[in-house]
NUDRENKE-763133 format. One record per residue: residue in three letters; residue number from 1; x, y, z of N, C-alpha, C in turn. Coordinates in nm, 2 decimals, padded with zeros to 4 digits, m for minus. Layout:
REM residues N
+------+-----+--------+--------+--------+--------+--------+--------+--------+--------+--------+
| type | seq |    n.x |    n.y |    n.z |   ca.x |   ca.y |   ca.z |    c.x |    c.y |    c.z |
+------+-----+--------+--------+--------+--------+--------+--------+--------+--------+--------+
|  ala | NUM |      X |      Y |      Z |      X |      Y |      Z |      X |      Y |      Z |
...
+------+-----+--------+--------+--------+--------+--------+--------+--------+--------+--------+
This chain:
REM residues 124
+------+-----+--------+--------+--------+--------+--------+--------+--------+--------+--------+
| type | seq |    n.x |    n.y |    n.z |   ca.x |   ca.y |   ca.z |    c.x |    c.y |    c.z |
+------+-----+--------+--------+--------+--------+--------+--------+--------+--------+--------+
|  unk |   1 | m11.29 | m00.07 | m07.33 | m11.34 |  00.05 | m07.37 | m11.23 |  00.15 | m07.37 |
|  unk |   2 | m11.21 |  00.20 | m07.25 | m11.11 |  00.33 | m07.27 | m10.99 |  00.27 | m07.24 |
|  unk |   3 | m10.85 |  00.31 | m07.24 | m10.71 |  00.26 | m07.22 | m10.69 |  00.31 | m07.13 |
|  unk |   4 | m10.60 |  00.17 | m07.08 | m10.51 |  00.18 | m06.94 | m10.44 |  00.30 | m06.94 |
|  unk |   5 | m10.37 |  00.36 | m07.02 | m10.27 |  00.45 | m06.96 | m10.37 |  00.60 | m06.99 |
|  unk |   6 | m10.46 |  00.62 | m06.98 | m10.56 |  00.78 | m06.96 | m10.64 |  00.73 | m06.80 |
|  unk |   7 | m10.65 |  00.60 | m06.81 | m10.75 |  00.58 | m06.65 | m10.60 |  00.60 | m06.57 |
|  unk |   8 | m10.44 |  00.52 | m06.60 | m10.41 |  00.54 | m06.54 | m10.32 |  00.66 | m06.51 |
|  unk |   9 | m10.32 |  00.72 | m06.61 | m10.30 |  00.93 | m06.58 | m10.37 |  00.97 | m06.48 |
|  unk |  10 | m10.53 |  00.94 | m06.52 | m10.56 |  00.99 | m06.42 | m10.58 |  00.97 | m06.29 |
|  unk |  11 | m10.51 |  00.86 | m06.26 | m10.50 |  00.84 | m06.07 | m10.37 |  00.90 | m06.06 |
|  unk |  12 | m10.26 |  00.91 | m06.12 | m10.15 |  00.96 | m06.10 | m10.19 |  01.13 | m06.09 |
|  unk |  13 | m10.28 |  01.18 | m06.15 | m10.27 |  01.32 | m06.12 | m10.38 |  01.33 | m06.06 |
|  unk |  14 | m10.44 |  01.24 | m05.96 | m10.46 |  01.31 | m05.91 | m10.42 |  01.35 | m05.74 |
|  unk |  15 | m10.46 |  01.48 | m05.68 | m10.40 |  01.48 | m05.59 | m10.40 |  01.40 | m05.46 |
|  unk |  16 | m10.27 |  01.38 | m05.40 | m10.24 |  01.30 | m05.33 | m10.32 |  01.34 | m05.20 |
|  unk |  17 | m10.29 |  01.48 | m05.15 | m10.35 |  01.50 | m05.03 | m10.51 |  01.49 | m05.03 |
|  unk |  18 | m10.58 |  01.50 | m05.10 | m10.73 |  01.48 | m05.14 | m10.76 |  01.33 | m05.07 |
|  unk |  19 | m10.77 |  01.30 | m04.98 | m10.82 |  01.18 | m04.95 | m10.96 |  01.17 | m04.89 |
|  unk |  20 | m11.05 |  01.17 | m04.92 | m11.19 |  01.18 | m04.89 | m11.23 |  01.00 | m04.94 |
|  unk |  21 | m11.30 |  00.95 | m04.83 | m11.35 |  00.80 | m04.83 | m11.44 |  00.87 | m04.98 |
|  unk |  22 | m11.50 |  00.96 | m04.98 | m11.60 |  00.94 | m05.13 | m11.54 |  00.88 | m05.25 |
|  unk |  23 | m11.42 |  00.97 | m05.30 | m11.37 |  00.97 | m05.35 | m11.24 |  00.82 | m05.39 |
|  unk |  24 | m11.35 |  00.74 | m05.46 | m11.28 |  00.62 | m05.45 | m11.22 |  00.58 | m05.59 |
|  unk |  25 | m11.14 |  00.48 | m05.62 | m11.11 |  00.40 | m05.77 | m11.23 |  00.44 | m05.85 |
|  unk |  26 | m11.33 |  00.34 | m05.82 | m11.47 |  00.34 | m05.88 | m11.56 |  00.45 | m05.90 |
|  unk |  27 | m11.51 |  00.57 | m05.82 | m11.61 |  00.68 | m05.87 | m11.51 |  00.74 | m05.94 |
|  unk |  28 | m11.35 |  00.75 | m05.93 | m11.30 |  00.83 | m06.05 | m11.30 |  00.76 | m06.17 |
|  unk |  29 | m11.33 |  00.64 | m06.20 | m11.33 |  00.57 | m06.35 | m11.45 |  00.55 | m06.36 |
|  unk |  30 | m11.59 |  00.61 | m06.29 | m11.72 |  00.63 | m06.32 | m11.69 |  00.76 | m06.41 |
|  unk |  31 | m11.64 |  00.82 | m06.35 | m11.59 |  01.04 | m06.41 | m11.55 |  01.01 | m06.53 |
|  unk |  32 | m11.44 |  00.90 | m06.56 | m11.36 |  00.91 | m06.62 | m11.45 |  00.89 | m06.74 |
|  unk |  33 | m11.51 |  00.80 | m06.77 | m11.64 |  00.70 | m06.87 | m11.68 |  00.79 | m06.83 |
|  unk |  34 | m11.78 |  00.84 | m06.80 | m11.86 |  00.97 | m06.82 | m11.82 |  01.07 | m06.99 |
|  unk |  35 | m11.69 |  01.14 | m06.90 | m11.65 |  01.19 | m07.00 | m11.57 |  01.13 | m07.16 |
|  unk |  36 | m11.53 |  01.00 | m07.13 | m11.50 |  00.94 | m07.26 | m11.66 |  00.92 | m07.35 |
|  unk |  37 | m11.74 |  00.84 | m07.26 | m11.86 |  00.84 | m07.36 | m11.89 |  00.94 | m07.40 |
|  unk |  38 | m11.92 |  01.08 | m07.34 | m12.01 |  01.21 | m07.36 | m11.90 |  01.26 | m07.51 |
|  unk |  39 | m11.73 |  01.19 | m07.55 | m11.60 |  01.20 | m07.64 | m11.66 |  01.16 | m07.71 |
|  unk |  40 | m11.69 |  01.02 | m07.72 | m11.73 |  00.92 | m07.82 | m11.85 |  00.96 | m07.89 |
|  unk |  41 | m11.96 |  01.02 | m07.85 | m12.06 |  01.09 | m07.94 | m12.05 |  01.21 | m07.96 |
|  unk |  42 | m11.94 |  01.28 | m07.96 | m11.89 |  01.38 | m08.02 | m11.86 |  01.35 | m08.16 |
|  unk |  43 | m11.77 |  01.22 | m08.19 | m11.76 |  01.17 | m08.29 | m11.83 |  01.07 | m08.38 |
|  unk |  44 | m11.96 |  01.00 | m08.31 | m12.03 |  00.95 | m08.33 | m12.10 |  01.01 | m08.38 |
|  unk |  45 | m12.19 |  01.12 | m08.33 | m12.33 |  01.17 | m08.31 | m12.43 |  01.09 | m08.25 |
|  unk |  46 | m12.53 |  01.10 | m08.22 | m12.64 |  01.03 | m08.12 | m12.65 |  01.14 | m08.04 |
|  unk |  47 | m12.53 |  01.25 | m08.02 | m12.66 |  01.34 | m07.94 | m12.74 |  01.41 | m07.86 |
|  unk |  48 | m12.83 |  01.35 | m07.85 | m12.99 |  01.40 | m07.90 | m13.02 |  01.46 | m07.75 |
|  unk |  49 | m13.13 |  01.56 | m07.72 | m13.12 |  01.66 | m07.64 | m13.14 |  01.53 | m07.50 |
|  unk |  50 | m13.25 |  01.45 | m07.50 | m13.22 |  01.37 | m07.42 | m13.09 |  01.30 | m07.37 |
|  unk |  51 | m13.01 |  01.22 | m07.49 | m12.90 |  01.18 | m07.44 | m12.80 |  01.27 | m07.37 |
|  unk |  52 | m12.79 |  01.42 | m07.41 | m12.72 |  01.49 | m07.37 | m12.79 |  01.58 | m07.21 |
|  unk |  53 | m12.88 |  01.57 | m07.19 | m12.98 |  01.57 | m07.05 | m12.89 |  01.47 | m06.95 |
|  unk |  54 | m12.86 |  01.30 | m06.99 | m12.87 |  01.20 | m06.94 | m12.72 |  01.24 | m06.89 |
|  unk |  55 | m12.63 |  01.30 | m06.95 | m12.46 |  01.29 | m06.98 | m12.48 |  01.42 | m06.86 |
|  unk |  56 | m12.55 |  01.53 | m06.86 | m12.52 |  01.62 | m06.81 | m12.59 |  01.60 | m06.60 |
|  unk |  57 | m12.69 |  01.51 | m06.63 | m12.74 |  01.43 | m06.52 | m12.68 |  01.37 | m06.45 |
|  unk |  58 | m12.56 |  01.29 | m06.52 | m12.50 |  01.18 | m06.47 | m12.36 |  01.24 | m06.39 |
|  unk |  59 | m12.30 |  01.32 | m06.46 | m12.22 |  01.41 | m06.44 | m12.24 |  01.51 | m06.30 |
|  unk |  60 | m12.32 |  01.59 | m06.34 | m12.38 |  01.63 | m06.17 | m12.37 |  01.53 | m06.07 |
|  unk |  61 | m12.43 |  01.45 | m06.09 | m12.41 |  01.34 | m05.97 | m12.32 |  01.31 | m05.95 |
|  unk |  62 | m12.22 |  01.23 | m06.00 | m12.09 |  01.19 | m05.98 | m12.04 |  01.32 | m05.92 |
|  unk |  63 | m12.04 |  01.45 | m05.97 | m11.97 |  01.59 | m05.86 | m12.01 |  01.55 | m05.74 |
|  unk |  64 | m12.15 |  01.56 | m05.73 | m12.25 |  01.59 | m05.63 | m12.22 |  01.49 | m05.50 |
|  unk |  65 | m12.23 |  01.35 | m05.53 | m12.20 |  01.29 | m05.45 | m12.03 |  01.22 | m05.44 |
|  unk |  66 | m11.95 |  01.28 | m05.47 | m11.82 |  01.25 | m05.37 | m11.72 |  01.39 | m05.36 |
|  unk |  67 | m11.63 |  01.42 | m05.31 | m11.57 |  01.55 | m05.29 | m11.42 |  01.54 | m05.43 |
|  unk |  68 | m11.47 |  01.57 | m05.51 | m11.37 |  01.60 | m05.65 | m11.41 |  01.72 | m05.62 |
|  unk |  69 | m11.27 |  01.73 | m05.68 | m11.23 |  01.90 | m05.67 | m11.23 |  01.92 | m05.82 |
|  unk |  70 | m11.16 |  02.04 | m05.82 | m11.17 |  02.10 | m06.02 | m11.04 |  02.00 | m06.05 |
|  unk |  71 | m10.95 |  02.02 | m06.03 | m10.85 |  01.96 | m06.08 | m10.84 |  01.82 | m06.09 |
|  unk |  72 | m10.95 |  01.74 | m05.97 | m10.95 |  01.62 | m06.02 | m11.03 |  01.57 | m06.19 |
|  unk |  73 | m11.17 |  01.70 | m06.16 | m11.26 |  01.69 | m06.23 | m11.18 |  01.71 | m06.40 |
|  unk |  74 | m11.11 |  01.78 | m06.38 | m11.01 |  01.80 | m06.51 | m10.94 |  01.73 | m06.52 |
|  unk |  75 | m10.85 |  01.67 | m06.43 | m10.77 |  01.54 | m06.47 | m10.86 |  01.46 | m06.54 |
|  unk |  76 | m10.98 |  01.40 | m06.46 | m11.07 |  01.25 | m06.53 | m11.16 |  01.31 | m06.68 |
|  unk |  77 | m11.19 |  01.45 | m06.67 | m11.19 |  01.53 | m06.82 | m11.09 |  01.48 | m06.96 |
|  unk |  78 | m10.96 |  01.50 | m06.90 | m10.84 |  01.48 | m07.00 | m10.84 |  01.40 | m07.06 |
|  unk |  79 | m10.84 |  01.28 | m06.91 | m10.81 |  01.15 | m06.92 | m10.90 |  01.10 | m07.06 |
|  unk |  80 | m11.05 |  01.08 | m06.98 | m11.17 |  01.05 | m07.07 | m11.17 |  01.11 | m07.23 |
|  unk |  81 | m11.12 |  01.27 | m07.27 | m11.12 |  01.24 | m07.39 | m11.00 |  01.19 | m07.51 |
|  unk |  82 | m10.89 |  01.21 | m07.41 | m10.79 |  01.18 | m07.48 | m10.83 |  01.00 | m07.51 |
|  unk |  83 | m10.84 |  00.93 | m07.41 | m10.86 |  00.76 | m07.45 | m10.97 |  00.76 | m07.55 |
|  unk |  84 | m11.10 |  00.82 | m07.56 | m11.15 |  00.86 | m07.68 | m11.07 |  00.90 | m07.81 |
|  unk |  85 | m11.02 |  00.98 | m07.81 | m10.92 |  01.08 | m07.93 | m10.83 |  00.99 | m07.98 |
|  unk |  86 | m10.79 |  00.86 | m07.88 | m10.71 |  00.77 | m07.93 | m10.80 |  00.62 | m07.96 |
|  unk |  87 | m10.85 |  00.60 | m07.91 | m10.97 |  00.53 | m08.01 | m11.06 |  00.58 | m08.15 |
|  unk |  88 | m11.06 |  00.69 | m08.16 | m11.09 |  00.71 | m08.25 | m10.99 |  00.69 | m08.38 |
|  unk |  89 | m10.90 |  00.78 | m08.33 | m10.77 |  00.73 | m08.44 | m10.75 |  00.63 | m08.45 |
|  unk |  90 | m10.75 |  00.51 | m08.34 | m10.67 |  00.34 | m08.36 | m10.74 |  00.27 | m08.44 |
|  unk |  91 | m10.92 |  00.35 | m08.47 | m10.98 |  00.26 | m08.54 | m10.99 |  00.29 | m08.69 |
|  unk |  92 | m10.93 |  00.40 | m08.74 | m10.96 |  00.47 | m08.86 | m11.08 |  00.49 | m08.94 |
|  unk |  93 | m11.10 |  00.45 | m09.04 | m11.19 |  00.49 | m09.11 | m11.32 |  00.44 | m09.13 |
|  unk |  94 | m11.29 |  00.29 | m09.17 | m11.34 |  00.19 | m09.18 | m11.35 |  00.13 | m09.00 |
|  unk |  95 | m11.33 |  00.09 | m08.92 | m11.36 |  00.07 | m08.80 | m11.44 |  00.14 | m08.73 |
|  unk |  96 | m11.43 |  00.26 | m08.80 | m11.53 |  00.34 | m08.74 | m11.64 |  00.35 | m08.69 |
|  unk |  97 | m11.70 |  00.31 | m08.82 | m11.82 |  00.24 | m08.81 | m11.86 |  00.16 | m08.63 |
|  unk |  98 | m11.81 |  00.06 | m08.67 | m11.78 | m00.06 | m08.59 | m11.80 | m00.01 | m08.39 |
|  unk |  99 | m11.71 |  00.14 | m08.36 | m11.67 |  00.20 | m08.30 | m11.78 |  00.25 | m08.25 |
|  unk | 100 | m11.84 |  00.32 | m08.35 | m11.97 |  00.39 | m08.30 | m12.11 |  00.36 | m08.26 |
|  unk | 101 | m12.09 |  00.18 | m08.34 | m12.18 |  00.12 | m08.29 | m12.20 |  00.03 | m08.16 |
|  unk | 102 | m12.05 |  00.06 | m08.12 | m12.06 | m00.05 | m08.02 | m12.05 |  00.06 | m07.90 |
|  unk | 103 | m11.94 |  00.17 | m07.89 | m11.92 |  00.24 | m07.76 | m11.98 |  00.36 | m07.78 |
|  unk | 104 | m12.03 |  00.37 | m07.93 | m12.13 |  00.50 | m07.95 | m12.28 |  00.44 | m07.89 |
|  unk | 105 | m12.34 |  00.34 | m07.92 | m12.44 |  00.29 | m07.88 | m12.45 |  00.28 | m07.74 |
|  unk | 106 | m12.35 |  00.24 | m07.66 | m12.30 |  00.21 | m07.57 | m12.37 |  00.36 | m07.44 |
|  unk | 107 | m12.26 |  00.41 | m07.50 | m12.26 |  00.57 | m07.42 | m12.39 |  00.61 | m07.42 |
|  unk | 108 | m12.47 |  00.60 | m07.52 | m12.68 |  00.68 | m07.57 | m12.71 |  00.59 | m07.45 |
|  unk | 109 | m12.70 |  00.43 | m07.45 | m12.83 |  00.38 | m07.36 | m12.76 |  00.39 | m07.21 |
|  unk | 110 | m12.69 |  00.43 | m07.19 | m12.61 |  00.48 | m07.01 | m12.66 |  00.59 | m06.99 |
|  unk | 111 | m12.65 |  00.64 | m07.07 | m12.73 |  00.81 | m07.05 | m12.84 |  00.84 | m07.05 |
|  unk | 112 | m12.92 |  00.77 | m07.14 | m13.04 |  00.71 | m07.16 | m13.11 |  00.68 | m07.00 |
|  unk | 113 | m13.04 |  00.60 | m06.96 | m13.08 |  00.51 | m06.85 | m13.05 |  00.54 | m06.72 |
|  unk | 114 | m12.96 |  00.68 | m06.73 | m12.98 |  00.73 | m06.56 | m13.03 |  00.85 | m06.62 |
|  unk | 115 | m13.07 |  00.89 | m06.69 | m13.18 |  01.00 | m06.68 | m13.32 |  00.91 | m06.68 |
|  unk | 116 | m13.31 |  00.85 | m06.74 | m13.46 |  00.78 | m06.69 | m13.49 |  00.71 | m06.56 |
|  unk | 117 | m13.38 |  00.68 | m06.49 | m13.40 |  00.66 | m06.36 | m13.37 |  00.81 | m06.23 |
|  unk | 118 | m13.29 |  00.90 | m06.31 | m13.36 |  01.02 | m06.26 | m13.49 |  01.08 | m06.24 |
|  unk | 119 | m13.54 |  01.09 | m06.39 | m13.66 |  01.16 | m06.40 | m13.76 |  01.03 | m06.32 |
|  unk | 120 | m13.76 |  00.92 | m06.31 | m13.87 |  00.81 | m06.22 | m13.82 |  00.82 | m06.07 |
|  unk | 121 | m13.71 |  00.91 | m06.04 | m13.70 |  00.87 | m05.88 | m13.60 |  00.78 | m05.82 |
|  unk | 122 | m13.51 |  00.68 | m05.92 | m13.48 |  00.58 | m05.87 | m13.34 |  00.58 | m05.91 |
|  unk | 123 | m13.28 |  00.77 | m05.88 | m13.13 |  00.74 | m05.90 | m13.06 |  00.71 | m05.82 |
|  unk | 124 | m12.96 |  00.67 | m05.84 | m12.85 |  00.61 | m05.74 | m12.84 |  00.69 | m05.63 |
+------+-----+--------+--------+--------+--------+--------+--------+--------+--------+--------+
């Protein structure tokens, strides 16, 4: 999905003294995808007030439950849409297509699916 060198930008920036057990690999490349997908239907479209509910849901959480600071939060921001911005380009015109159906689809039913396990009770 997204490229090695934006996930790994963003462990290099982020800060060193920040050491919080929350704050692990796995929740900053949760951040990171977050915001690449929420990229990828920027250029896609899909959306739709729900999927953008799901993105804005999901996102809270990931804050909510580990101690990111702004600057992390903007690092894994950058990261996420630049590896997008560069997927978009690598695929041009014609791949496009291709692009939107796979990590555009992709991003709707993740978002899709922790808001729906929001709104039932059974988020993470």
């Amino acid at each position: 999905m997204a490229g090695a060198a934006g996930t790994l930008a963003l462990f290099l920036l982020t800060p060193a003294g920040h050491a919080d057990s929350a704050v692990t690999p796995e929740r900053l490349k949760a951040l990171h995808d977050v915001y690449y997908n929420q990229r990828v239907l920027e250029y896609c479209g899909g959306d739709t007030v729900e999927v953008h509910d799901g993105f804005r849901r999901q996102l809270r959480y990931l804050l909510a439950s580990a101690d990111i600071d702004a600057a992390t939060d903007r690092s894994a921001k950058i990261s996420g849409w630049t590896d997008a911005d560069y997927q978009y380009d690598n695929h041009g015109l014609g791949g496009f297509r291709l692009w939107c159906a796979t990590d555009g689809k992709k991003a709707i039913d993740e978002f899709l699916a922790f808001r729906q396990k929001e709104l039932s009770g059974k988020a993470p």
